[in-house]
MDTraj code that builds the backbone (N, CA, C; nanometers):
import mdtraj as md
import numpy as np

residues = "UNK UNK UNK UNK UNK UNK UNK UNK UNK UNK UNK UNK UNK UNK UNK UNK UNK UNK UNK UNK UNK UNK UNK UNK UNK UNK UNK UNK UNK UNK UNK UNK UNK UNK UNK UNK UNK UNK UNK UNK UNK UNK UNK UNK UNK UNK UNK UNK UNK UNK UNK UNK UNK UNK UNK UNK UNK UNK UNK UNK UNK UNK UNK UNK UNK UNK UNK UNK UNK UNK UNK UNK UNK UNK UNK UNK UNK UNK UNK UNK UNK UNK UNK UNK UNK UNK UNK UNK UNK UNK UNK UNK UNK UNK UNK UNK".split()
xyz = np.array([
    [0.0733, -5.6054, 2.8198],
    [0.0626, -5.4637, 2.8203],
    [0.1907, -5.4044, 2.7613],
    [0.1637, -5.2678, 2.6669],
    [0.3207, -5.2471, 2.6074],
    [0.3901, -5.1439, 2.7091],
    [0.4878, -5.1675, 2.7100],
    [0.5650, -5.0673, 2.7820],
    [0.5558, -4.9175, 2.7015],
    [0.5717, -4.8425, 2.8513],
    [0.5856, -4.6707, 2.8162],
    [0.7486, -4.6514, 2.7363],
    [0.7449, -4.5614, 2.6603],
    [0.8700, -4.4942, 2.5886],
    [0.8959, -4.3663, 2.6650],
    [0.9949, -4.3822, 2.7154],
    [1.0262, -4.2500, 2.7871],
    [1.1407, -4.2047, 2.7227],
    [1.1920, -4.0711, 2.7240],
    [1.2973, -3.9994, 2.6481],
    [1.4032, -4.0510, 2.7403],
    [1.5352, -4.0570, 2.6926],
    [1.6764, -4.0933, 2.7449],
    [1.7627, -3.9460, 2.8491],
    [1.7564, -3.9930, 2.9648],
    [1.8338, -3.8706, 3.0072],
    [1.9901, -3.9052, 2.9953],
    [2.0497, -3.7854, 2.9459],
    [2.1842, -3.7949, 2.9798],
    [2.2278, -3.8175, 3.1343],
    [2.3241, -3.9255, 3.1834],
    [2.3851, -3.8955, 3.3257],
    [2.3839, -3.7978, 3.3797],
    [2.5097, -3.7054, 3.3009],
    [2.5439, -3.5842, 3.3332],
    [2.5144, -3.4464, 3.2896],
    [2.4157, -3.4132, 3.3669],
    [2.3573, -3.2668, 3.2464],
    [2.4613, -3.2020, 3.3049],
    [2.4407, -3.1235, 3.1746],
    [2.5756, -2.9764, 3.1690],
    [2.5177, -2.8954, 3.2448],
    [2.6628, -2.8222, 3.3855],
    [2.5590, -2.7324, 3.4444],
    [2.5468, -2.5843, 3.3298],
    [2.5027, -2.4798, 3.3662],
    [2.4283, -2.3811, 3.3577],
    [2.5867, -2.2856, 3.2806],
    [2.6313, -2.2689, 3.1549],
    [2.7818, -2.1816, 3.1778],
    [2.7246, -2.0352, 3.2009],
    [2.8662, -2.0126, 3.2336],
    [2.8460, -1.8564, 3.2794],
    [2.8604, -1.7747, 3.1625],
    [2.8798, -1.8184, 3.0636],
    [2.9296, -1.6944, 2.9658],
    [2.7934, -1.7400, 2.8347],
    [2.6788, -1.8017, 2.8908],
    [2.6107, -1.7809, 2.8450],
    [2.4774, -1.6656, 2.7830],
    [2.4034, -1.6587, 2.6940],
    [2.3743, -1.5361, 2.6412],
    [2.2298, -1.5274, 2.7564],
    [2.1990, -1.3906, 2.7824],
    [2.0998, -1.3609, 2.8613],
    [1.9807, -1.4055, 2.7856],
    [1.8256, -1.4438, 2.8306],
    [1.7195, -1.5062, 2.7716],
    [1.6578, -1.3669, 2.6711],
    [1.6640, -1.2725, 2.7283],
    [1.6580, -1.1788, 2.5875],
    [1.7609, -1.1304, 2.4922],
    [1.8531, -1.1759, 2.4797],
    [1.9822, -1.1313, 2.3988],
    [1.9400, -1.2977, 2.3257],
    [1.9044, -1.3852, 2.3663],
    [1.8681, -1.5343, 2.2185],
    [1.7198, -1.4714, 2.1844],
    [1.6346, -1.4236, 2.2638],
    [1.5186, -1.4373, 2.1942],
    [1.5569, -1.2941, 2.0946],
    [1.6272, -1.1597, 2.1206],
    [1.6464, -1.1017, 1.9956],
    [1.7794, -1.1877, 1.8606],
    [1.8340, -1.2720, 1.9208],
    [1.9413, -1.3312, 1.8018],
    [1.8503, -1.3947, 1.7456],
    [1.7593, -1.4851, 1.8174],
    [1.6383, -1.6025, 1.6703],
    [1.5738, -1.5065, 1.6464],
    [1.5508, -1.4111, 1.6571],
    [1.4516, -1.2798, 1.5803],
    [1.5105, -1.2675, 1.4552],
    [1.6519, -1.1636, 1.4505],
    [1.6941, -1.1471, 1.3773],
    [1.7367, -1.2524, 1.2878],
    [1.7529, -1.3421, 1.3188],
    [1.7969, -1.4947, 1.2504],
    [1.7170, -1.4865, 1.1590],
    [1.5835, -1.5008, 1.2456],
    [1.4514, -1.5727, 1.1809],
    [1.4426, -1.4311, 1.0485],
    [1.4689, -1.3277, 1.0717],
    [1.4213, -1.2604, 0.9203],
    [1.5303, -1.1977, 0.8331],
    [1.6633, -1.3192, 0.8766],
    [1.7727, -1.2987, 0.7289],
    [1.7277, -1.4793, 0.6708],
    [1.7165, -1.4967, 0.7672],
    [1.6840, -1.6887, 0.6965],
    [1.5682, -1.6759, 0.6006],
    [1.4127, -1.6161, 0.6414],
    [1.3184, -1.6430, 0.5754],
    [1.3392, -1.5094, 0.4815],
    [1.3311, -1.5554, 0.3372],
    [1.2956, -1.4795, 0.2427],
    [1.1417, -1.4571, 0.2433],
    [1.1419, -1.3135, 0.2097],
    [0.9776, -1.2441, 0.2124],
    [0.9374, -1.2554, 0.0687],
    [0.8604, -1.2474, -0.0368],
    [0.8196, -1.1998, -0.1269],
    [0.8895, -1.0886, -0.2051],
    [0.9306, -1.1253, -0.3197],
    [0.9944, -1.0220, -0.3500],
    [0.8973, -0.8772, -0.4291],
    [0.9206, -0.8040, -0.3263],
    [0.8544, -0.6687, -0.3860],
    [0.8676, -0.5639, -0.5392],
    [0.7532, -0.5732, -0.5965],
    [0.7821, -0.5015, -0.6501],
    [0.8768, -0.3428, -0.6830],
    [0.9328, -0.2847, -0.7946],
    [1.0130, -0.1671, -0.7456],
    [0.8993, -0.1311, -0.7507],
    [0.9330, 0.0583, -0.6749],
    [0.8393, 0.1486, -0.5900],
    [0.8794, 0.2121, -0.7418],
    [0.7469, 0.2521, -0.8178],
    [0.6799, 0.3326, -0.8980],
    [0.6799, 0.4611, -0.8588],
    [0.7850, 0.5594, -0.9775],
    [0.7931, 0.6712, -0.9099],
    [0.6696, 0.7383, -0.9163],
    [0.6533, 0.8800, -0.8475],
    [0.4900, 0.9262, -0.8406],
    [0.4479, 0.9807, -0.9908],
    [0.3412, 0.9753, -1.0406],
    [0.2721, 1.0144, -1.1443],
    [0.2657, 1.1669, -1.1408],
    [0.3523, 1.1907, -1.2447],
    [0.3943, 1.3543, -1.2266],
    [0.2091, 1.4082, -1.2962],
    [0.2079, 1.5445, -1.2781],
    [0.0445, 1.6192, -1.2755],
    [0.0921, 1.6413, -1.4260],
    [-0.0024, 1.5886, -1.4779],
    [-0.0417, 1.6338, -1.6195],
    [-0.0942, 1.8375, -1.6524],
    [-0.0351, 1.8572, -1.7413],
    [-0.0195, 1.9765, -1.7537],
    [-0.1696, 2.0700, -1.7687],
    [-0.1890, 2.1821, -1.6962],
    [-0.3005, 2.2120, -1.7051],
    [-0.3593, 2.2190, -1.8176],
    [-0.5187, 2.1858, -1.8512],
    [-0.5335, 2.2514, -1.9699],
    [-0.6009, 2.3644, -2.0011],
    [-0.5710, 2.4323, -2.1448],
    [-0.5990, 2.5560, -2.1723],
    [-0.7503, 2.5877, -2.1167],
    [-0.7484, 2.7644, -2.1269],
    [-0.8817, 2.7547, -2.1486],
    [-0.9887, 2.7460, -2.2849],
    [-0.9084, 2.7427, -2.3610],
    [-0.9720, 2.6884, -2.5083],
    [-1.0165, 2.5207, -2.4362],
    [-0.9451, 2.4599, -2.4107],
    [-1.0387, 2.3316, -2.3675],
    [-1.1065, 2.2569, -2.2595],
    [-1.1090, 2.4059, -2.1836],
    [-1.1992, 2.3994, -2.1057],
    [-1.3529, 2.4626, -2.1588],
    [-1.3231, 2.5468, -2.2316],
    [-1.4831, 2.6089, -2.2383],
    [-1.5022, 2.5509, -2.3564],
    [-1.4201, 2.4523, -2.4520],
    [-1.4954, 2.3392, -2.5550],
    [-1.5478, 2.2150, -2.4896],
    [-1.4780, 2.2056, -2.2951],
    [-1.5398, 2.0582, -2.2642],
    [-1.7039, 2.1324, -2.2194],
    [-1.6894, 2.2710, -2.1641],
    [-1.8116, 2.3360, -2.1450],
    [-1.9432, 2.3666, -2.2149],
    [-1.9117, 2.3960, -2.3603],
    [-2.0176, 2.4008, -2.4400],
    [-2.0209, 2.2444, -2.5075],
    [-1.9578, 2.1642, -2.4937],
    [-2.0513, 2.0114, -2.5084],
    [-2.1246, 1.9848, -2.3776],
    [-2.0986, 2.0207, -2.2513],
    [-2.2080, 1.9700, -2.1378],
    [-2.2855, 2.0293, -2.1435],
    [-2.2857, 2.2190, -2.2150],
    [-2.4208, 2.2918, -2.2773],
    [-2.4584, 2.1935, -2.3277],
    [-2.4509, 2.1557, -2.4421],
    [-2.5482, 2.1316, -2.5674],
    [-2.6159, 1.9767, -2.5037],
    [-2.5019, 1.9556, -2.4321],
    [-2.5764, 1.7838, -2.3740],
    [-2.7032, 1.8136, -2.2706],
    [-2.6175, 1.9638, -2.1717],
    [-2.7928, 1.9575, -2.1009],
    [-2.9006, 1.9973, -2.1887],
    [-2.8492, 2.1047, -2.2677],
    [-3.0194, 2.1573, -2.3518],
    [-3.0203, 2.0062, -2.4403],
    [-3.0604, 1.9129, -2.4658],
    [-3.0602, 1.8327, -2.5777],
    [-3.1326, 1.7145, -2.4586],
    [-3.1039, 1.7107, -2.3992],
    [-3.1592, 1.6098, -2.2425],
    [-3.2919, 1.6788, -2.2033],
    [-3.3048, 1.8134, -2.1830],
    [-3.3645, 1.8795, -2.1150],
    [-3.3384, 1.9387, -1.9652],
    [-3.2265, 1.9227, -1.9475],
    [-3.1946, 1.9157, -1.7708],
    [-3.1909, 2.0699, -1.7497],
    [-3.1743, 2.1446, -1.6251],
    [-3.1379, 2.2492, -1.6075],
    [-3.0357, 2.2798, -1.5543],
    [-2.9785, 2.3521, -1.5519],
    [-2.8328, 2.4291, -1.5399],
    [-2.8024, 2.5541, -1.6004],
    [-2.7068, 2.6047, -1.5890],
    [-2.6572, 2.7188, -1.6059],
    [-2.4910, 2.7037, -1.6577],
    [-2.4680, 2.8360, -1.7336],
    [-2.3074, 2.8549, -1.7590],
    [-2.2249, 2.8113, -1.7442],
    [-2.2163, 2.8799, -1.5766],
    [-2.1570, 2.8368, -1.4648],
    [-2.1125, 2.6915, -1.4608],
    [-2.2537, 2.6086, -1.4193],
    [-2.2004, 2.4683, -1.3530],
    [-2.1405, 2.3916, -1.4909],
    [-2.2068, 2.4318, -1.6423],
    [-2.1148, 2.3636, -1.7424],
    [-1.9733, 2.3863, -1.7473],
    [-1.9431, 2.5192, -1.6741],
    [-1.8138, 2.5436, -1.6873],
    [-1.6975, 2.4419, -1.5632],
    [-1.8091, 2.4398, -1.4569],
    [-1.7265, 2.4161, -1.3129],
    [-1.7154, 2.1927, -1.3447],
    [-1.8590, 2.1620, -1.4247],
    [-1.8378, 2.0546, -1.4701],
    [-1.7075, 2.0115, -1.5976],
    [-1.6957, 2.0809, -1.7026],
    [-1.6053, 2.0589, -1.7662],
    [-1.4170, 2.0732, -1.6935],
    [-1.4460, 2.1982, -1.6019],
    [-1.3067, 2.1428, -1.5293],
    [-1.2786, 2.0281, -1.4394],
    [-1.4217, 1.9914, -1.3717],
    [-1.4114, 1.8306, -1.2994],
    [-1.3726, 1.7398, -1.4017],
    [-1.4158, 1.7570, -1.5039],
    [-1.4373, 1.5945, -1.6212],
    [-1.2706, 1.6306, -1.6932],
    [-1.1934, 1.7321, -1.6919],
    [-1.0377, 1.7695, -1.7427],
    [-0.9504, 1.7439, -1.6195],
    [-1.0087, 1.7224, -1.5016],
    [-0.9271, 1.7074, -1.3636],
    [-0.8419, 1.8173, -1.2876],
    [-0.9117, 1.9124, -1.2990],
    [-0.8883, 2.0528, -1.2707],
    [-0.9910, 2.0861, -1.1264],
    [-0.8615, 2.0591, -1.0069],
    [-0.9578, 2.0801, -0.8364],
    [-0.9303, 2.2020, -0.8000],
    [-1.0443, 2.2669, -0.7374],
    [-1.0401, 2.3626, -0.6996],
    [-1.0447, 2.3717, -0.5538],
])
top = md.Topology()
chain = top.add_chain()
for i, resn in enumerate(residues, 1):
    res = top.add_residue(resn, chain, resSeq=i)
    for name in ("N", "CA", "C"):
        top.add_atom(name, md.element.get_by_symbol(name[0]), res)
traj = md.Trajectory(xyz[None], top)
């Protein structure tokens, strides 16, 4: 039969020192340890914000308007003025 392997005790365990660190003062030191040791992914730079494109005229708004005219009469659809107008400022990116 093989013999058991048991771990080696030291004689003399060290007692307990006093000027040791409290059990939450190590578990925040391996915290902080743990996230200067592990490198994260390096992030992309932060993309400044996409400044607003400048309004456009109303010359090209009521030219994106009379092409969604001519596209509804030419389709047959119904609509009015109006919604060609309120559509051509959606399709230029103009929120109201």
């Amino acid at each position: 039969m093989a013999a058991k392997k048991t771990a080696k005790k030291s004689p003399d365990p060290a007692p307990a020192a006093a000027d040791a660190p409290a059990p939450t003062a190590k578990k925040a030191a391996k915290k902080a340890a743990r996230k200067t040791a592990t490198p994260k992914a390096a992030k992309a730079p932060k993309a400044e914000p996409a400044k607003p494109s400048p309004k456009p005229s109303a010359d090209a708004i009521a030219r994106a308007a009379y092409l969604n005219y001519r596209r509804r009469v030419e389709q047959g659809l119904p609509g009015d003025s109006h919604g060609d107008w309120l559509e051509a400022e959606r399709q230029l990116g103009i929120s109201r």
